[in-house]
DOROZA-521230 format. One line per 2 residues: for each residue x, y, z of N, C-alpha, C. Coordinates in steps of 0.2 Angstrom, whole numbers, plus 5000, padded with zeros to 4 digits. Each point is the difference from the previous one (the first is absolute). Layout:
<rs>
X:Y:Z:X:Y:Z:X:Y:Z; ... $
</rs>
This chain:
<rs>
5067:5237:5186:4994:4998:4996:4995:4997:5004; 4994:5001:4996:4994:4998:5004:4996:4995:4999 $
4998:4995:5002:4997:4995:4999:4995:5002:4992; 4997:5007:5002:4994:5001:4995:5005:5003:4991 $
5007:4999:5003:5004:5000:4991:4996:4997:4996; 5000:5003:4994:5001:4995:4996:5004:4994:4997 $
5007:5002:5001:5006:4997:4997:4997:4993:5007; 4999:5003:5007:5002:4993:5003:4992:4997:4998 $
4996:5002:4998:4995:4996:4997:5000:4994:4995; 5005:5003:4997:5001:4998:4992:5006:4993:5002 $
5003:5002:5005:5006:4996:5001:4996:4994:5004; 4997:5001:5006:4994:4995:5001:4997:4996:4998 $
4995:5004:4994:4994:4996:4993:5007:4998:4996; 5007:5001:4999:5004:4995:4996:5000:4992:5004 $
5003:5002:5007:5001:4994:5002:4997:4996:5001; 4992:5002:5002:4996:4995:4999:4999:4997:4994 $
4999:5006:4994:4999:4996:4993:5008:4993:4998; 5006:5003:5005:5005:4993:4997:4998:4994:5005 $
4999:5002:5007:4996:4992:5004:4994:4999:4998; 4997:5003:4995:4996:4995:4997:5002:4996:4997 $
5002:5005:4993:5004:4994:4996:5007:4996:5002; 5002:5000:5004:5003:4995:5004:4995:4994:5001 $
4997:5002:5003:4995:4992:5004:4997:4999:4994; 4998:5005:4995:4997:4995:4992:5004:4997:4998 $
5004:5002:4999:5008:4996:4997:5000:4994:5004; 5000:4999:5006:5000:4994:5006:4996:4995:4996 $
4994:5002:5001:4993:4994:4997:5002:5000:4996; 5000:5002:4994:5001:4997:4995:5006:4995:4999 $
5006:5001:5002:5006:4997:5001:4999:4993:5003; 4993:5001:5004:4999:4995:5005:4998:4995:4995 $
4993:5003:4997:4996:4998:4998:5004:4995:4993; 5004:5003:4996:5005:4997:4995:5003:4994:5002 $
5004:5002:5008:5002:4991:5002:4996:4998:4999; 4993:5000:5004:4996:4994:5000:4999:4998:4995 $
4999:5003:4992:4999:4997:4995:5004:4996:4998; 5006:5002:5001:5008:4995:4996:5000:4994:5005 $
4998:5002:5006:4999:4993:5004:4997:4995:4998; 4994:5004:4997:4996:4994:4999:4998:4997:4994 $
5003:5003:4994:5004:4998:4996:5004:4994:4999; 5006:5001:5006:5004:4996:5001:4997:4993:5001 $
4994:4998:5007:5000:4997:5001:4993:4996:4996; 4998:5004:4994:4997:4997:4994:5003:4997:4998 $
5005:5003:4999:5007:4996:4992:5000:4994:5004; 5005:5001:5007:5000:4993:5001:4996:4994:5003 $
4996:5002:5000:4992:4995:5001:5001:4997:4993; 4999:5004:4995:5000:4997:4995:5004:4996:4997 $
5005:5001:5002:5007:4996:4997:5000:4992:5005; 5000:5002:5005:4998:4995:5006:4995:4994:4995 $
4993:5004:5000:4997:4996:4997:5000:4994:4994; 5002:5005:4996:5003:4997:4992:5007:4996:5001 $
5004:5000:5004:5004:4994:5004:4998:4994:5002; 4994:5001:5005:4997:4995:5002:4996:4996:4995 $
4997:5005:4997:4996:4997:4995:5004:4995:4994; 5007:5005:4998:5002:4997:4995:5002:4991:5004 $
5006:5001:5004:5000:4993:5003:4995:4995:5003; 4995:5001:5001:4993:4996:5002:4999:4997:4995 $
5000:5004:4993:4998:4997:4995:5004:4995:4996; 5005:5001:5002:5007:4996:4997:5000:4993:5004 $
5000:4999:5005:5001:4997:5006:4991:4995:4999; 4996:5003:4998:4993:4996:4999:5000:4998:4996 $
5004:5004:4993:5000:4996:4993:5005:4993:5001; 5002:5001:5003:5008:4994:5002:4995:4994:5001 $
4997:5000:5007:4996:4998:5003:4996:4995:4995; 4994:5004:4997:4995:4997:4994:5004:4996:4997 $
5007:5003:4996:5002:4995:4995:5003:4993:5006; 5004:4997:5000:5000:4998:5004:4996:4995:5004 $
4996:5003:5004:4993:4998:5000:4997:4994:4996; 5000:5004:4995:4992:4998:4992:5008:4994:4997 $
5005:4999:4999:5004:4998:4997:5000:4992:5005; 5000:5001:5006:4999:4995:5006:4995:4996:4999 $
4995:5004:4999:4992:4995:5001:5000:4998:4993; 5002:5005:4993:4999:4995:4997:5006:4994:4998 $
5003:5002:5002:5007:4992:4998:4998:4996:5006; 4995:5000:5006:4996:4995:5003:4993:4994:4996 $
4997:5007:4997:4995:4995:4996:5000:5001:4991; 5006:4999:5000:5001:5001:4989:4998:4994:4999 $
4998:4994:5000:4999:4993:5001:4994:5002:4997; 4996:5001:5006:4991:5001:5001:4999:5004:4995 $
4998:5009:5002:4998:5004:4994:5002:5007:5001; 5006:4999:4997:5005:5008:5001:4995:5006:4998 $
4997:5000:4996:4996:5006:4995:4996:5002:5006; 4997:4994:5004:4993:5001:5003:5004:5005:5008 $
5006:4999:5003:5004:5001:5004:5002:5009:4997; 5002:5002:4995:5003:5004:4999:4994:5005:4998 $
4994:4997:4997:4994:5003:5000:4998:5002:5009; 5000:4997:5003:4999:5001:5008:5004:5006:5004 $
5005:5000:4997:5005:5003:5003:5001:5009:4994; 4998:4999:4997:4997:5006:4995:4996:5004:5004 $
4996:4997:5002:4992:5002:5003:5002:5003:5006; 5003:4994:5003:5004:5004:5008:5002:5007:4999 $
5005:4999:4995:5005:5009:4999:4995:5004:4999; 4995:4998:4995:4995:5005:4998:4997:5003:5006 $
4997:4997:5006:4997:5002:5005:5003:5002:5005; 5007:4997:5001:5004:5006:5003:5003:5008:4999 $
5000:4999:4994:5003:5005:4997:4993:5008:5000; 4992:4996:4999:4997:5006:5001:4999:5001:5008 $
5002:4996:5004:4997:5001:5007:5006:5006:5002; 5005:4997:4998:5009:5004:5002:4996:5007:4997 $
4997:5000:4993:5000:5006:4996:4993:5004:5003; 4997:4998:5003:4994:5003:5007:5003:5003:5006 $
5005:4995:5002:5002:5003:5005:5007:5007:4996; 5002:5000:4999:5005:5003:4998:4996:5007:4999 $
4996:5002:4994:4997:5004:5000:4995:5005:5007; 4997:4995:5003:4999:5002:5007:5005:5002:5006 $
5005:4997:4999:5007:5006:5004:5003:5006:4995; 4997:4999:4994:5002:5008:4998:4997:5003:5001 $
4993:4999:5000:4994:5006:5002:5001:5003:5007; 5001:4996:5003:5004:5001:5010:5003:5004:5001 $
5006:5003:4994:5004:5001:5004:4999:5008:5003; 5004:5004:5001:5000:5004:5005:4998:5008:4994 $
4995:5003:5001:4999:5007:4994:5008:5004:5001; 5002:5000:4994:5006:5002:4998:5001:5008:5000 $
5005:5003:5006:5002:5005:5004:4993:5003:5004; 4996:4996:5005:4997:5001:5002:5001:5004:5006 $
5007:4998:5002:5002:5004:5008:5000:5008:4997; 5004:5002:4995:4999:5005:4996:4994:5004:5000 $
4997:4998:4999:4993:5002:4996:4998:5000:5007; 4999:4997:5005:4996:5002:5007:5006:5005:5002 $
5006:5003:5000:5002:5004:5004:4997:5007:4996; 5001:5001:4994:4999:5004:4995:4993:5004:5000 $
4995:4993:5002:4994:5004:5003:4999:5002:5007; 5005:4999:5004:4998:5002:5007:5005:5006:4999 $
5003:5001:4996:5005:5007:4998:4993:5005:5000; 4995:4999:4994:4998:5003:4997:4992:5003:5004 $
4998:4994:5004:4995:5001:5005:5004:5007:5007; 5006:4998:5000:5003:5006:5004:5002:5006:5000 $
5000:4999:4993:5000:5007:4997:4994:5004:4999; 4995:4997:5000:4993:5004:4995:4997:5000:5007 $
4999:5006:4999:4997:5005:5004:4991:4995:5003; 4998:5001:5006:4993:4999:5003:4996:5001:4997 $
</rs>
């Protein structure tokens, strides 16, 4: 047979068409890790998170009571009301500084599967023709 066969034409324009789809079948495979990965390391960010946050908040409630129960069984004598009112105010103004800053590390945090989405476009730039 001769190069200018058909059949070995046909067998040729196959093998290319399965190493194409071979190497598409690649990137996307590739590209599917990287989403599950980064998945993953969402979840656990956030798990992380809501851990730390839960105990912070346990540990700082402890703290306040505590605290507020100390200063006022120091001055019940003088004027408990005026002491428990002061210590009202404190939480109050802690509580929105905490709720400022809280809100400002959620906005930070990182755009969600963004590795993703940059490899997906540089797929898509390499593909499409000049």
């Amino acid at each position: 047979m001769s190069e200018s066969d058909p059949g070995t034409r046909t067998a040729g324009l196959l093998d290319s068409l399965r190493r194409l789809l071979s190497t598409l079948i690649e990137v996307v495979q590739t590209r599917v890790e990287l989403l599950v990965t980064e998945l993953e390391e969402q979840k656990l960010r956030a798990v992380q998170l809501a851990t730390l946050f839960i105990l912070a908040s346990f540990f700082f409630g402890l703290a306040i009571i505590f605290g507020t129960l100390a200063v006022v069984m120091v001055y019940w004598d003088r004027n408990p009301v005026a002491v428990l009112s002061g210590f009202a105010a404190l939480y109050l103004a802690l509580a929105i500084i905490i709720g400022l800053i809280w809100r400002a590390r959620a906005k930070a945090r990182p755009h969600f599967l963004s590795a993703t989405l940059t490899e997906l476009s540089r797929d898509r730039e390499g593909l499409t023709p000049p």
